[in-house]
C-alpha positions as CSV (number, residue, x, y, z in Angstrom):
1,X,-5.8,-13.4,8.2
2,X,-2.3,-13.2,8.5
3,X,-0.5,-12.2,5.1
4,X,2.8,-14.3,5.3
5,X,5.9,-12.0,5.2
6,X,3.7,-9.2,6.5
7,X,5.1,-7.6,9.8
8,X,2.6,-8.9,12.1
9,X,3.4,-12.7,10.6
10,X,7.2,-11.9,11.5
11,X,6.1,-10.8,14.9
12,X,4.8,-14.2,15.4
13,X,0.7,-13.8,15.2
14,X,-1.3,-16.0,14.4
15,X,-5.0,-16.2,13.3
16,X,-7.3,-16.2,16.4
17,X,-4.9,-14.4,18.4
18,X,-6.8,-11.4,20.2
19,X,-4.6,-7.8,20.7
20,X,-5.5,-6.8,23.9
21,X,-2.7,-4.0,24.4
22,X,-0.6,-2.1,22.3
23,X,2.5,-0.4,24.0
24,X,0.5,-0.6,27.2
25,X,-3.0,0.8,26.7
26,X,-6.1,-0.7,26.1
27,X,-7.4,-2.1,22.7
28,X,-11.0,-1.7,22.1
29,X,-11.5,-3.8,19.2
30,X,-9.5,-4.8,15.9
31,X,-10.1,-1.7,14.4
32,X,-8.7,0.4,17.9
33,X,-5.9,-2.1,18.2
34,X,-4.7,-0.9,14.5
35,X,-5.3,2.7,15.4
36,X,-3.0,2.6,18.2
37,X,-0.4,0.5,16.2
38,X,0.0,3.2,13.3
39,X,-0.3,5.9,16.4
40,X,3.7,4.2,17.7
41,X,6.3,7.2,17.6
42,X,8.7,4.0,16.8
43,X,8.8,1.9,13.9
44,X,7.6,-0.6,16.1
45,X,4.8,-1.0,18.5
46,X,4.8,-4.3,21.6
47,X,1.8,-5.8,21.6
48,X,-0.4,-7.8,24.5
49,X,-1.9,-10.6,22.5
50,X,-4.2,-13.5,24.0
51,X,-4.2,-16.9,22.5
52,X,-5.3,-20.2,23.9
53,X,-6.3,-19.0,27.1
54,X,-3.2,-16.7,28.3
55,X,-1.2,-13.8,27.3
56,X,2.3,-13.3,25.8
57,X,3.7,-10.1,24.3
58,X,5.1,-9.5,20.8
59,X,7.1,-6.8,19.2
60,X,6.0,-5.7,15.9
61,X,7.8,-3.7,13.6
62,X,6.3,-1.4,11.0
63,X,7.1,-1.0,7.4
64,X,6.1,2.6,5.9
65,X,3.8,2.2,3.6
66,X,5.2,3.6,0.6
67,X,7.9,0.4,1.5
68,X,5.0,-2.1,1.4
69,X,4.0,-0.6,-2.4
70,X,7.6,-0.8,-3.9
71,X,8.3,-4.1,-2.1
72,X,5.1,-5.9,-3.5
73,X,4.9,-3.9,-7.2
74,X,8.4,-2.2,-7.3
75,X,6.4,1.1,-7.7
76,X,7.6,4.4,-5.4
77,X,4.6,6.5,-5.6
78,X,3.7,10.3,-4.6
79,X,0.4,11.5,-4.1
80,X,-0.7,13.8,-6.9
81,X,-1.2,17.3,-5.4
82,X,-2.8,20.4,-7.9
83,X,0.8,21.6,-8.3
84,X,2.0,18.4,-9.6
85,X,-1.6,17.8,-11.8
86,X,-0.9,21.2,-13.3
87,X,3.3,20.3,-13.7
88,X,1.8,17.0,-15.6
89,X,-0.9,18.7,-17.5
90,X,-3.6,17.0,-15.8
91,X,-7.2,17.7,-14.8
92,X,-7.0,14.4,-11.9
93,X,-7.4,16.4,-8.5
94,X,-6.6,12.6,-7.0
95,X,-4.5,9.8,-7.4
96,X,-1.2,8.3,-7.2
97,X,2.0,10.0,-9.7
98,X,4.3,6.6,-10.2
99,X,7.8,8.6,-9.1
100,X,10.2,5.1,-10.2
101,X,9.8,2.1,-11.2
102,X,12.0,-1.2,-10.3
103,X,12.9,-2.4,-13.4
104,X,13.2,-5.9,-12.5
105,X,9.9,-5.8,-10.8
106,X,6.1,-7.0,-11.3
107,X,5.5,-2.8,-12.4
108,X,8.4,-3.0,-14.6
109,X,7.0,-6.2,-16.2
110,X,4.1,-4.2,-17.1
111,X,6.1,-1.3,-18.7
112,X,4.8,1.1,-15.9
113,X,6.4,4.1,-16.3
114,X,7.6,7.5,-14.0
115,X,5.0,10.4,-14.8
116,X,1.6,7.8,-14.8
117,X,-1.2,8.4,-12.4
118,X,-3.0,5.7,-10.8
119,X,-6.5,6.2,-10.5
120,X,-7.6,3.2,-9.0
121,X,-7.1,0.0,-8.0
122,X,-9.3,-3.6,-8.2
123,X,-12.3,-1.1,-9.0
124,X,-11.9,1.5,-6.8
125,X,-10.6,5.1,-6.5
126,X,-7.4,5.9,-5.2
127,X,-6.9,9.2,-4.2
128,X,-4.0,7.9,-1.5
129,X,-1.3,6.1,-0.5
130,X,-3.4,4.4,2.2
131,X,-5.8,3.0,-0.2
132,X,-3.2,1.7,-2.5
133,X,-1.4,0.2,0.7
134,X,-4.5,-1.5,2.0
135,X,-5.3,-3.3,-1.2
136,X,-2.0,-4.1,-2.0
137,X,-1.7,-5.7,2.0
138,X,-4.4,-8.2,1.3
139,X,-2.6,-9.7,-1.8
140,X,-0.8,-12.5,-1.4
141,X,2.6,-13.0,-3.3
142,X,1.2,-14.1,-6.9
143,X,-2.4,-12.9,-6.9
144,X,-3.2,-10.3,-9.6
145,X,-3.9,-6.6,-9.1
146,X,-6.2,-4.5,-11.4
147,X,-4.5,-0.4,-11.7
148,X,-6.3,2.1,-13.1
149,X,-3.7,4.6,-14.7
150,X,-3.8,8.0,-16.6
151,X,-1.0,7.8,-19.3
152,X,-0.2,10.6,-21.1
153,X,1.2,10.3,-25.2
154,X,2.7,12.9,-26.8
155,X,1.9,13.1,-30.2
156,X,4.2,15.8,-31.9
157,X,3.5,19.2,-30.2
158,X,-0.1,17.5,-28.6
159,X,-0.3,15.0,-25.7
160,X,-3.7,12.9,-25.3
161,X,-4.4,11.2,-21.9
162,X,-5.9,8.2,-22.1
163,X,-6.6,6.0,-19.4
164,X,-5.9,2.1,-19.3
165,X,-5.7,-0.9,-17.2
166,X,-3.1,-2.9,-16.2
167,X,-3.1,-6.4,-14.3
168,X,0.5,-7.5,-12.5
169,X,1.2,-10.3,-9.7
170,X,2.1,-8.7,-6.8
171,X,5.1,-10.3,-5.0
């Protein structure tokens, strides 16, 4: 699948195209091929791709993936280290710490604020930016995604942490 807007969609691919080179050596395989893209020392990588029987080349250029998370939820993320669990008050030795939010964005919509921790996403644990990247590239503009967050209340001179769901469209 080629996610339209995605990088590899401006570069031109198409579904059923095969990578058989990135930046001149060999790919083995999707999986290699991806390897050897994130691998560029460039924020872009040329790419040997067959399709209908012969070969051309494309340039693809990479968006950072904290980028990718603020361009499709208006989030900017940091991941949450023991220094910053401790600095929040937290127990969580994984997850996500919301740094901004876009106010005019799908996260905003949702009243996301700075100082949350996401904890997972669509069902599963997020301990990275990786993992919150590769969900959030499989979502088309419009489809829902399920967060997992850790928000903290302060109640007078206590704070509970509770932890809640919240659904937004990505763009």
């Amino acid at each position: 699948v080629v996610q339209p807007g995605s990088p590899a969609d401006k570069a031109g691919l198409r579904v059923g195209d095969r990578v058989v080179q990135v930046n001149g050596k060999a790919a083995r395989g999707a999986l290699h091929a991806a390897e050897l893209v994130s691998a560029s020392e460039r924020n872009e990588a040329t790419l040997s791709v067959e399709r209908a029987g012969g070969r051309r080349a494309v340039v693809v250029r990479l968006v950072p993936l904290a980028e990718m998370v603020r361009s499709k939820t208006g989030l900017t993320v940091q991941e949450l280290t023991p220094e910053l669990a401790g600095s929040l008050g937290l127990r969580a030795r994984s997850g996500l710490v919301v740094a901004e939010v876009d106010r005019d964005s799908p996260a905003g919509g949702a009243r996301l604020q700075a100082g949350q921790v996401i904890t997972g996403i669509e069902g599963e644990g997020t301990p990275d930016l990786l993992s919150l990247a590769s969900v959030l590239g499989r979502k088309a503009a419009g489809e829902q995604v399920t967060l997992v967050l850790l928000v903290t209340r302060q109640r007078g001179m206590f704070s509970a942490v509770s932890e809640a769901q919240v659904r937004l469209r990505v763009r």
